[in-house]
VEXDREN-2710 file (C-alpha; in Angstrom, 1 decimal):
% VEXDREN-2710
k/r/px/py/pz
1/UNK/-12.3/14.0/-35.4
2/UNK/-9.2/13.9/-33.9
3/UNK/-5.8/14.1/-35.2
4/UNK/-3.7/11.4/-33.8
5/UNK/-0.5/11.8/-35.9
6/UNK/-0.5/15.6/-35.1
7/UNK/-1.0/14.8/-31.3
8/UNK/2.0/12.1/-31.8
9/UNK/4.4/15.2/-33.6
10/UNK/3.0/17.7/-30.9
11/UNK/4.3/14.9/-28.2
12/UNK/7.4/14.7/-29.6
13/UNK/8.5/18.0/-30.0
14/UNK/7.7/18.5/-26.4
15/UNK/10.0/15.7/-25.8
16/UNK/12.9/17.1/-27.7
17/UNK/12.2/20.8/-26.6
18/UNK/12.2/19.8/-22.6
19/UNK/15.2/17.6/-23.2
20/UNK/17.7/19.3/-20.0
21/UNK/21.1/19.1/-21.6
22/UNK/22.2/19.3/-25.3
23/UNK/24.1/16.0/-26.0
24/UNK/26.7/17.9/-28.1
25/UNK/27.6/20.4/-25.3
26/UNK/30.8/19.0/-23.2
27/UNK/32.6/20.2/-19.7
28/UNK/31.4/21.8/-16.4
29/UNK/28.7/21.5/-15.8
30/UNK/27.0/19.6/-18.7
31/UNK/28.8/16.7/-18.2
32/UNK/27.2/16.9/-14.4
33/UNK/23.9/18.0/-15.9
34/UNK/23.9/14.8/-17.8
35/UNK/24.9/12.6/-14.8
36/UNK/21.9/14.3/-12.8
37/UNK/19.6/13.5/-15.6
38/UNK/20.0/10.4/-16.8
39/UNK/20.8/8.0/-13.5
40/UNK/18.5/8.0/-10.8
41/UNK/18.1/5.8/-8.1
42/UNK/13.9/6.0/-7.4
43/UNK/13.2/9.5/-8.2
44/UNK/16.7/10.4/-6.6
45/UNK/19.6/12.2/-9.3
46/UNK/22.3/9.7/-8.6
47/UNK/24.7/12.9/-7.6
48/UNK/22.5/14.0/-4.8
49/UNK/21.8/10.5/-3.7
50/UNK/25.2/9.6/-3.3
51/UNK/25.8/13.1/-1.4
52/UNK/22.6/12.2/0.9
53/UNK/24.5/9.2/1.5
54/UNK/27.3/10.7/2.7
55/UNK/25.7/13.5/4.7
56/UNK/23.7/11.0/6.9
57/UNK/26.6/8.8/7.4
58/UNK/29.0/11.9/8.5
59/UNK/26.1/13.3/10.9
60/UNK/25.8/9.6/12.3
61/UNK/29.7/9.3/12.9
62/UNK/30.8/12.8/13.9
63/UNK/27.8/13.3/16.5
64/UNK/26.8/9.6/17.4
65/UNK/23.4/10.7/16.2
66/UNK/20.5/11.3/13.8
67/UNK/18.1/13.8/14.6
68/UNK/14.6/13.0/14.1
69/UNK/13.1/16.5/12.6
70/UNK/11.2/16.3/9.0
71/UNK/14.6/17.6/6.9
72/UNK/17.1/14.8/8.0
73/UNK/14.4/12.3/8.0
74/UNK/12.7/13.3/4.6
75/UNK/17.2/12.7/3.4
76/UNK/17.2/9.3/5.4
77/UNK/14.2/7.7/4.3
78/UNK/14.4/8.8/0.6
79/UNK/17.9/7.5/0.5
80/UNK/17.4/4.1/2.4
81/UNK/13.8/3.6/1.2
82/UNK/14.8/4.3/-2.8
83/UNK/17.8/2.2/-2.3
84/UNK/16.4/-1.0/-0.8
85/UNK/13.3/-0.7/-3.4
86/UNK/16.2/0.2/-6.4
87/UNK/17.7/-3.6/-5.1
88/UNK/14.4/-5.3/-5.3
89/UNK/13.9/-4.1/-9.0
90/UNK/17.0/-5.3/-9.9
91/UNK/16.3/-8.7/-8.7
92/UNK/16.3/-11.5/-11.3
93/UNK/12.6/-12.8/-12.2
94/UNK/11.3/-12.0/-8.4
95/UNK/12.0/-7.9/-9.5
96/UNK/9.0/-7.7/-11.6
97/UNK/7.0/-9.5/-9.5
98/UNK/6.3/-7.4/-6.0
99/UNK/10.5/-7.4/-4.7
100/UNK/11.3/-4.1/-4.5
101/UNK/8.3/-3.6/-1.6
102/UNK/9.5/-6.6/-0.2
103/UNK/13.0/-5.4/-0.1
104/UNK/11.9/-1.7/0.9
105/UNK/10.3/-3.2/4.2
106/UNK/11.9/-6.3/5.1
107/UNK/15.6/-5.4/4.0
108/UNK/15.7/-2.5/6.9
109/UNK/13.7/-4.6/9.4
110/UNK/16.6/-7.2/8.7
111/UNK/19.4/-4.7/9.2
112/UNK/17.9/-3.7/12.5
113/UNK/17.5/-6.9/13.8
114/UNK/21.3/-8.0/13.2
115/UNK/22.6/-4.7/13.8
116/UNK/23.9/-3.4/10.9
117/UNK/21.7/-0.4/10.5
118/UNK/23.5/2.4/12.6
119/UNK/21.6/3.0/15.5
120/UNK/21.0/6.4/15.5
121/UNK/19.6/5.7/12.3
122/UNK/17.1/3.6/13.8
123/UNK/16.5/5.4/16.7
124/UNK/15.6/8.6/14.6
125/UNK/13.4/6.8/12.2
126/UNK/11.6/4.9/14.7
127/UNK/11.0/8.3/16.4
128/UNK/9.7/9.8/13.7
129/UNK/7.4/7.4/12.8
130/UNK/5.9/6.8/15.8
131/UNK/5.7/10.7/16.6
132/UNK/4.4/11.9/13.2
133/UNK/2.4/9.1/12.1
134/UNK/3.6/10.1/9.0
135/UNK/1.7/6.9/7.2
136/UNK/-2.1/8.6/7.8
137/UNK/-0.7/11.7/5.7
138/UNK/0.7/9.1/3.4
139/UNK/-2.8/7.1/3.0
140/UNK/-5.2/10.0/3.4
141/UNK/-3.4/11.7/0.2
142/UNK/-3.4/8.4/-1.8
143/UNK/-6.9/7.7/-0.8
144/UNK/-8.3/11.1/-1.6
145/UNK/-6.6/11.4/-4.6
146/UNK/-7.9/8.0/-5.7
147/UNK/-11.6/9.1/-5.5
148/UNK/-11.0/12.1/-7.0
149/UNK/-10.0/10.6/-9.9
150/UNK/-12.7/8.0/-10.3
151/UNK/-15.9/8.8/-12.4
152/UNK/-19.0/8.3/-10.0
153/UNK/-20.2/5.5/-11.5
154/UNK/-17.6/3.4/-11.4
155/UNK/-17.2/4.6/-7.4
156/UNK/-20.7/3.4/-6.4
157/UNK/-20.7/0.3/-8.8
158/UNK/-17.2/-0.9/-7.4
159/UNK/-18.1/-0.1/-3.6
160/UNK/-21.1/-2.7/-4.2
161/UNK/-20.0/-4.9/-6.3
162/UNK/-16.5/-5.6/-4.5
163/UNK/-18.1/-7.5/-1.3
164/UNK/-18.5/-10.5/-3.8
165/UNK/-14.9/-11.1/-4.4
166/UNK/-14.2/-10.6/-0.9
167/UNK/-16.8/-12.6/0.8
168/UNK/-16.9/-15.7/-1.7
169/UNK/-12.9/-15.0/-1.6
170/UNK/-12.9/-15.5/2.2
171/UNK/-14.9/-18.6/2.9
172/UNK/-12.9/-20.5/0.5
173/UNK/-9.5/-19.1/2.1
174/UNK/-10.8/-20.0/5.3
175/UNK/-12.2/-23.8/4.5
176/UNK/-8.8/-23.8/2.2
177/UNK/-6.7/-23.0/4.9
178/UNK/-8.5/-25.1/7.5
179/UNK/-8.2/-28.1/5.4
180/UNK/-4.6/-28.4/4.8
181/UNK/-4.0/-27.2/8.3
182/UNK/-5.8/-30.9/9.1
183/UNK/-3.9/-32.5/6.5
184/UNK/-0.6/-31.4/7.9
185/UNK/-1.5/-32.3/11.6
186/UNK/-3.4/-29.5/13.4
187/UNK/-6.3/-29.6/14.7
188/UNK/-8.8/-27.2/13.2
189/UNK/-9.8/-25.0/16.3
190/UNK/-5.8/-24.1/16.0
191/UNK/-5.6/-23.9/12.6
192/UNK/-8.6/-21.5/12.3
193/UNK/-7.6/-19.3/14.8
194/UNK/-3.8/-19.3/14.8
195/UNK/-3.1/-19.3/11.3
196/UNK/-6.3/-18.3/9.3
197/UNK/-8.0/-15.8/11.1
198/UNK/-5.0/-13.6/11.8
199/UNK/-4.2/-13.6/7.9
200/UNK/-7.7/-11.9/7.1
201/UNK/-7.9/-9.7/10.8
202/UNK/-6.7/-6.2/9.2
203/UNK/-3.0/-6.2/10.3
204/UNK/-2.0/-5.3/13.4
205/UNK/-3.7/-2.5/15.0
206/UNK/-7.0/-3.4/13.9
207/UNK/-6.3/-7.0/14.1
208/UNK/-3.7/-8.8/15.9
209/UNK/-4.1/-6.4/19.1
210/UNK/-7.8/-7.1/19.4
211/UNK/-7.4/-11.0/18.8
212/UNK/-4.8/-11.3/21.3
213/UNK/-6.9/-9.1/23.8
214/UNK/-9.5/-11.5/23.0
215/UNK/-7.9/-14.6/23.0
216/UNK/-6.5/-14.1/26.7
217/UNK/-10.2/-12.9/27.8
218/UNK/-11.5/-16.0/26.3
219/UNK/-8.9/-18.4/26.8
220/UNK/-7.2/-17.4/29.4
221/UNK/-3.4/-17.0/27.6
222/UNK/-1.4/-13.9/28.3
223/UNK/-1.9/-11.2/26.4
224/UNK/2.0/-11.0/25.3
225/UNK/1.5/-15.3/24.1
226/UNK/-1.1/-14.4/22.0
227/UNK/0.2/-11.4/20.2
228/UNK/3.7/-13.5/20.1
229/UNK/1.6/-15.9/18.1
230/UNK/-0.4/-14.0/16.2
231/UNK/1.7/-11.5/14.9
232/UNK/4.4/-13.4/13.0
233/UNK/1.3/-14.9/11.0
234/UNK/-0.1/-11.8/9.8
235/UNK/3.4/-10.8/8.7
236/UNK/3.9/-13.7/7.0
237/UNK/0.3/-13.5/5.1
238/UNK/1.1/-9.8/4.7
239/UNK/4.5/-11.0/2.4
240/UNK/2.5/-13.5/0.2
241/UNK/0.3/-11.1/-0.7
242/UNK/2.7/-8.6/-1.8
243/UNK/3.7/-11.5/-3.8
244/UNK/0.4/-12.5/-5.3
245/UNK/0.0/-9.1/-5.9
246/UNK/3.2/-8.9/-8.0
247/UNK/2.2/-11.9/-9.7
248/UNK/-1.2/-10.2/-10.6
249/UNK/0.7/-7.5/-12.0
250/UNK/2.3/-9.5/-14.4
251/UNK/-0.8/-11.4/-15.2
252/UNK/-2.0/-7.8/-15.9
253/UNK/0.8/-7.5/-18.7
254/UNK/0.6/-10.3/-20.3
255/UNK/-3.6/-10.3/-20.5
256/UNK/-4.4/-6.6/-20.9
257/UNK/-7.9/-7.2/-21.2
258/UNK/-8.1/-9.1/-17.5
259/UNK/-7.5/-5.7/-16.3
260/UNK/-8.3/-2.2/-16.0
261/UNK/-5.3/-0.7/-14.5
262/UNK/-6.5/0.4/-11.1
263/UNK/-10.3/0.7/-12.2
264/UNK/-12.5/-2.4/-11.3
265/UNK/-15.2/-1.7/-13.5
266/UNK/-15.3/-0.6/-17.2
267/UNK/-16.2/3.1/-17.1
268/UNK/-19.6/4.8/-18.5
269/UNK/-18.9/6.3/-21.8
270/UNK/-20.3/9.7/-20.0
271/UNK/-18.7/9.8/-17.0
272/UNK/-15.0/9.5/-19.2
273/UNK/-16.9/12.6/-21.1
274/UNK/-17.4/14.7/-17.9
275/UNK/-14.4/13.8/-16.9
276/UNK/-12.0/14.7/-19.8
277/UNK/-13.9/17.9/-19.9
278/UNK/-13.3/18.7/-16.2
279/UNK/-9.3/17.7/-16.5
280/UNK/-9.5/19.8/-19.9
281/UNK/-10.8/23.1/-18.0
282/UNK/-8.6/23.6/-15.5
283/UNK/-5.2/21.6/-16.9
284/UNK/-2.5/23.9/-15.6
285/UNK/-1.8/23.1/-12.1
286/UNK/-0.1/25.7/-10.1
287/UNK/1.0/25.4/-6.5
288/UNK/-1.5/26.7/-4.7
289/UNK/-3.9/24.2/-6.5
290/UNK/-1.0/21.3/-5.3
291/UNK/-1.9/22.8/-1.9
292/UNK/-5.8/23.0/-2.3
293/UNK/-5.2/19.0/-3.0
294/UNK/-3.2/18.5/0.1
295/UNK/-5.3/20.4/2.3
296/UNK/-8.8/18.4/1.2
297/UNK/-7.1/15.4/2.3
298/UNK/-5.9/16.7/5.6
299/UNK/-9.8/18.0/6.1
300/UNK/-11.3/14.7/5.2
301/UNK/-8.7/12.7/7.4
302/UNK/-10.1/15.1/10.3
303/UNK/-13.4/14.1/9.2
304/UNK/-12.9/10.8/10.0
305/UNK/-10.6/11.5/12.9
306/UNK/-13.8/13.0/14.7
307/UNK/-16.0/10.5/13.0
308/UNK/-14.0/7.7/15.1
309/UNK/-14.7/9.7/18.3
310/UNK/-18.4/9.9/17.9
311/UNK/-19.0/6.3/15.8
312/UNK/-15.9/4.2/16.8
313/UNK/-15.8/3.9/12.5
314/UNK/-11.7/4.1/11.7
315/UNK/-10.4/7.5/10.8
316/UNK/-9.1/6.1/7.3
317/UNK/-12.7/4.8/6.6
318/UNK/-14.2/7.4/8.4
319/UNK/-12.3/9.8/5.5
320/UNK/-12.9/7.6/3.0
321/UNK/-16.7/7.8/3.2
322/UNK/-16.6/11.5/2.8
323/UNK/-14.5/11.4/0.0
324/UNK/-16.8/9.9/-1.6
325/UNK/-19.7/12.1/0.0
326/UNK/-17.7/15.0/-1.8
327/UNK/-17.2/13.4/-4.8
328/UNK/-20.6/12.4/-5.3
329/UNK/-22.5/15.8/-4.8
330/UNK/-19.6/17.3/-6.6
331/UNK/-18.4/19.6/-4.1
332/UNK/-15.1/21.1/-4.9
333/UNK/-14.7/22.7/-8.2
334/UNK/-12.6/20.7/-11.5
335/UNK/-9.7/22.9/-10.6
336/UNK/-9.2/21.3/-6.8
337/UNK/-9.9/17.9/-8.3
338/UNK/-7.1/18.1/-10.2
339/UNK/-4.4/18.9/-7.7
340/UNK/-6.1/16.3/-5.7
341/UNK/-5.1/13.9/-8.7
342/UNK/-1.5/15.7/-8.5
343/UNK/-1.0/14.9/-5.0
344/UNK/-1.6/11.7/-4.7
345/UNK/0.8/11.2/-8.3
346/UNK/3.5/12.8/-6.2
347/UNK/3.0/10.5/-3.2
348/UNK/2.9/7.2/-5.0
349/UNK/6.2/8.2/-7.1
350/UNK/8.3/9.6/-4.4
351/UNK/6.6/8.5/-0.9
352/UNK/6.2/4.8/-1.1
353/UNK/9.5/3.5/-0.9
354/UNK/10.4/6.3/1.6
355/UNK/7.5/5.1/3.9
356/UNK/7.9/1.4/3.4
357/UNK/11.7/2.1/4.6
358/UNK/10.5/3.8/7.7
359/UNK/7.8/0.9/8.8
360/UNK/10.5/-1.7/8.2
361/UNK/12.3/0.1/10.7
362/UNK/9.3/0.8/13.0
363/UNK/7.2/-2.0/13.6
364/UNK/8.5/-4.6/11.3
365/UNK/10.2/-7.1/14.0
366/UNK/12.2/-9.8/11.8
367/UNK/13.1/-12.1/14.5
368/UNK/9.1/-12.8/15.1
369/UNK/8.5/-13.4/10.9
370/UNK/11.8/-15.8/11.2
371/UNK/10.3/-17.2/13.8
372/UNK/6.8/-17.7/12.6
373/UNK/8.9/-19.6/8.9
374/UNK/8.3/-23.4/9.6
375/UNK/6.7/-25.6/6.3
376/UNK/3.5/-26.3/8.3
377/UNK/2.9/-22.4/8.9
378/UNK/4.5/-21.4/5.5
379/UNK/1.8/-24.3/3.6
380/UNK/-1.2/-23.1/5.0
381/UNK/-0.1/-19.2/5.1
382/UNK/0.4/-19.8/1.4
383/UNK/-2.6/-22.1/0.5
384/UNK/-5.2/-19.3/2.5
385/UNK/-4.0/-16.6/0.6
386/UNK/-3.2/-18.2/-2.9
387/UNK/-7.5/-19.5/-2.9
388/UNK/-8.5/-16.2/-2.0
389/UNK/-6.8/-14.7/-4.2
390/UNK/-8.0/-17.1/-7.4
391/UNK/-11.2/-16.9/-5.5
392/UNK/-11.8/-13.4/-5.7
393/UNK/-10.4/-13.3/-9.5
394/UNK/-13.0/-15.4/-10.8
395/UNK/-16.0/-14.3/-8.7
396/UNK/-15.2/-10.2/-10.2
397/UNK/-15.0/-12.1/-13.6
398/UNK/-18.3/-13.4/-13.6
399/UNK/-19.7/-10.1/-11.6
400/UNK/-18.3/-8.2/-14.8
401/UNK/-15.0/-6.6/-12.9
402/UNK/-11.8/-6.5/-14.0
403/UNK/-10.5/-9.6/-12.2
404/UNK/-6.8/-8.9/-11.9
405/UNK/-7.9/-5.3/-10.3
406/UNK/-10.1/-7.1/-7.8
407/UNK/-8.1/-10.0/-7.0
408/UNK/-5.3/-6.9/-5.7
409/UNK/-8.2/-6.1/-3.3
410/UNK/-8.1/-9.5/-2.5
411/UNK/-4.7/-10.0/-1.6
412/UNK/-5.0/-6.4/0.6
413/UNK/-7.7/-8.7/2.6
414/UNK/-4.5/-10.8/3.8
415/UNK/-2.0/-7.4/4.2
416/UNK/-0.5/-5.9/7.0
417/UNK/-3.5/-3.3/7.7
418/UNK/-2.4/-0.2/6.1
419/UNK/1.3/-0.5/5.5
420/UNK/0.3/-3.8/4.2
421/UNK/-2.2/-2.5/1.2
422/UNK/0.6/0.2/0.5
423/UNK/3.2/-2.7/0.0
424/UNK/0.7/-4.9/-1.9
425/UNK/-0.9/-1.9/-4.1
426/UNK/3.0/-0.9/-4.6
427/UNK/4.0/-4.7/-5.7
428/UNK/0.6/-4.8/-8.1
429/UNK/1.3/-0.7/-9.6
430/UNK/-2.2/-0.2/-8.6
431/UNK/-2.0/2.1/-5.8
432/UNK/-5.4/4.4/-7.7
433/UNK/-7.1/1.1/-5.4
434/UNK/-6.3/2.1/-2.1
435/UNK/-9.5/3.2/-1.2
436/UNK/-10.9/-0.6/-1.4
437/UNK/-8.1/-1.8/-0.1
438/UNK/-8.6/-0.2/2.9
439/UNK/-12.1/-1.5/2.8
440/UNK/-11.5/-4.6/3.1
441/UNK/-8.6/-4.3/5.4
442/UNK/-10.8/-2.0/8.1
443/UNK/-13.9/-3.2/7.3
444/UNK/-13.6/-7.0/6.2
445/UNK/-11.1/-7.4/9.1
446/UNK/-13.1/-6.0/12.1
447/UNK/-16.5/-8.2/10.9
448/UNK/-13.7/-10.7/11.1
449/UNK/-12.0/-10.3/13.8
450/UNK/-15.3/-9.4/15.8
451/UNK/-17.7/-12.8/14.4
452/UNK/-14.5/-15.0/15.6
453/UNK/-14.1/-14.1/18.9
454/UNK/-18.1/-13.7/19.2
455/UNK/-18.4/-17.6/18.3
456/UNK/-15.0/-18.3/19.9
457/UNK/-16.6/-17.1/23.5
458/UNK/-20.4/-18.1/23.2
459/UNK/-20.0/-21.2/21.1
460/UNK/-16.6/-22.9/21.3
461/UNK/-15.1/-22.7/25.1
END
């Protein structure tokens, strides 16, 4: 049997023993110690933020530039990305509820828009982003990471089980969104595929590209029109699901037992056996295991990479399937597993807010969300998203899932593609769910997107 006051003791002696500074020791450089230790902004010592401050703003006004190499971007994103994010949690009522992803994209995409982000700042980031695409490293880790740390029933059982929620979830967004769109005035051929269909079309790569490709094919718009109306939407339904998914979080809170904390499904009292017993053998992680983890990802992202050239499947989904290939058969040792698990700890603590920073720079344009904010829009953005949210809660509820996890997956269907399920899964502190988020991003989004334009040019024009 187990001891739990001895593991309680054993805890907090740790606790005491890796305490940094004595309190009771005084000058240089305790004092400084201290002030490292105990204020942070994000995972950032409040001395060496406020010196990363000052290092990017002296580079930007002594050169009129910002280079756009890793070092000074890894010190310009951690410093804008933490500090937007550290304003969102402090938020009244709205910072426990999804703000601080909100502010870590939309604050910067803001500031670029009315010019009071330096431009060299922007200029740098944007180049970076775009030349890295820093945000596959970003997702491959995270989504590795999350399958590694599933048991394997749980992984099959949630990769069937979640098309319920999303399916059931999507019909009654759609005839939801339709409906008030008629309500309020429109017509439902607009309404459908103006407002709905770019909520739920995977963001913008894999969704509002190919619809406006399609729509001036089919309709005969510009290309430039259509993407000019379709994008602002898919922002917009991006936002209110980083909100449900904040809201979701708190539901979480208050209801523990609607939840299972980034697991959808309750796991097998075995699978929690093989897996303590794995974590147990091999629980000292050095860095070369921390590498091992890093590298698998990298391996399985060019898995998919070359998986998209042969099947046209996307690279993230493409990796995602053999993650769970690997998982399944078992085919890297406890040890590797584990620095998997590290790895994508050390990206969801110290990368999110960095990257969020970087694609509100990017490809966040705030004049076109603005644009898209009339009450019409706003009431049947809102209403889409809001039923399939609740849709998808109650449908995992009565399918035996843990509603609140796979109502997140829910609100991912309405994200941004993948920047969107990081700022959702961020907002909801499940981010161990990225790996069916990005299901029903890719996948729901394409069927989609693909169905829609299939009835829009055989059946409706």
């Amino acid at each position: 049997m187990v001891d739990f006051n001895s593991i309680g003791k054993t805890h907090n002696q740790k606790e005491s023993t890796s305490k940094p500074v004595e309190q009771n020791l005084k000058g240089w450089p305790y004092n400084w110690w201290r002030l490292m230790d105990n204020y942070k902004i994000g995972v950032i010592p409040l001395p060496l933020f406020i010196i990363a401050g000052i290092l990017i703003f002296t580079e930007v006004l002594v050169t009129g530039k910002l280079p756009s190499e890793i070092v000074v971007m890894v010190v310009t994103c951690a410093f804008f990305g933490f500090l937007c994010g550290e304003i969102g949690k402090r938020l009244p009522i709205v910072g426990k509820m999804g703000a601080a992803a909100i502010c870590a994209t939309f604050i910067p995409s803001a500031l670029v828009y009315y010019g009071i982000l330096p431009t060299p700042v922007v200029e740098a980031t944007t180049k970076f982003y775009k030349d890295t695409h820093i945000l596959y490293l970003y997702i491959c880790c995270i989504i590795v990471g999350s399958i590694m740390n599933m048991d394997k029933k749980t992984l099959i059982q949630g990769f069937l089980k979640i098309f319920g929620p999303m399916v059931c979830g999507e019909i009654v967004g759609m005839l939801v969104g339709v409906g008030v769109g008629y309500l309020l005035g429109l017509t439902p051929f607009e309404t459908f595929f103006f407002l709905v269909l770019p909520i739920m079309a995977g963001g913008v790569g894999e969704g509002a590209i190919p619809l406006s490709i399609g729509y001036a094919a089919i309709l005969g718009m510009e290309q430039g029109e259509a993407l000019g109306r379709v994008l602002p939407i898919v922002m917009l339904g991006g936002l209110t699901g980083i909100i449900c998914g904040g809201v979701l979080n708190r539901i979480g809170k208050a209801y523990p037992h609607l939840t299972g904390n980034g697991r959808l499904l309750p796991a097998s009292e075995e699978d929690e056996i093989t897996d303590k017993k794995a974590t147990k053998a091999d629980s000292v992680i050095d860095v070369t295991t921390f590498a091992s983890g890093v590298l698998l990802a990298a391996i399985l992202y060019m898995v998919g990479m070359i998986g998209h050239k042969v099947t046209g499947i996307p690279a993230p989904v493409g990796m995602l399937f053999a993650a769970v290939f690997v998982k399944l058969i078992s085919g890297v040792s406890p040890k590797v597993l584990s620095g998997s698990q590290v790895v994508y700890k050390f990206f969801q603590t110290s990368v999110t807010y960095p990257i969020l920073f970087a694609v509100g720079v990017a490809i966040t344009p705030w004049d076109k969300i603005v644009s898209a904010f009339t009450l019409t829009n706003l009431a049947v953005i809102v209403c889409t998203v809001v039923s399939l949210v609740t849709t998808g809660f109650f449908v995992a509820k009565k399918l035996g899932m843990y509603p609140v996890d796979a109502a997140v997956i829910s609100c991912c269907q309405s994200g941004q593609g993948g920047t969107g399920d990081v700022a959702i899964l961020t907002a909801a502190e499940r981010m161990e769910l990225m790996p069916f988020a990005q299901i029903a991003t890719r996948i729901g989004g394409a069927i989609n997107v693909s169905v829609s334009l299939l009835i829009l040019g055989n059946f409706l024009v």
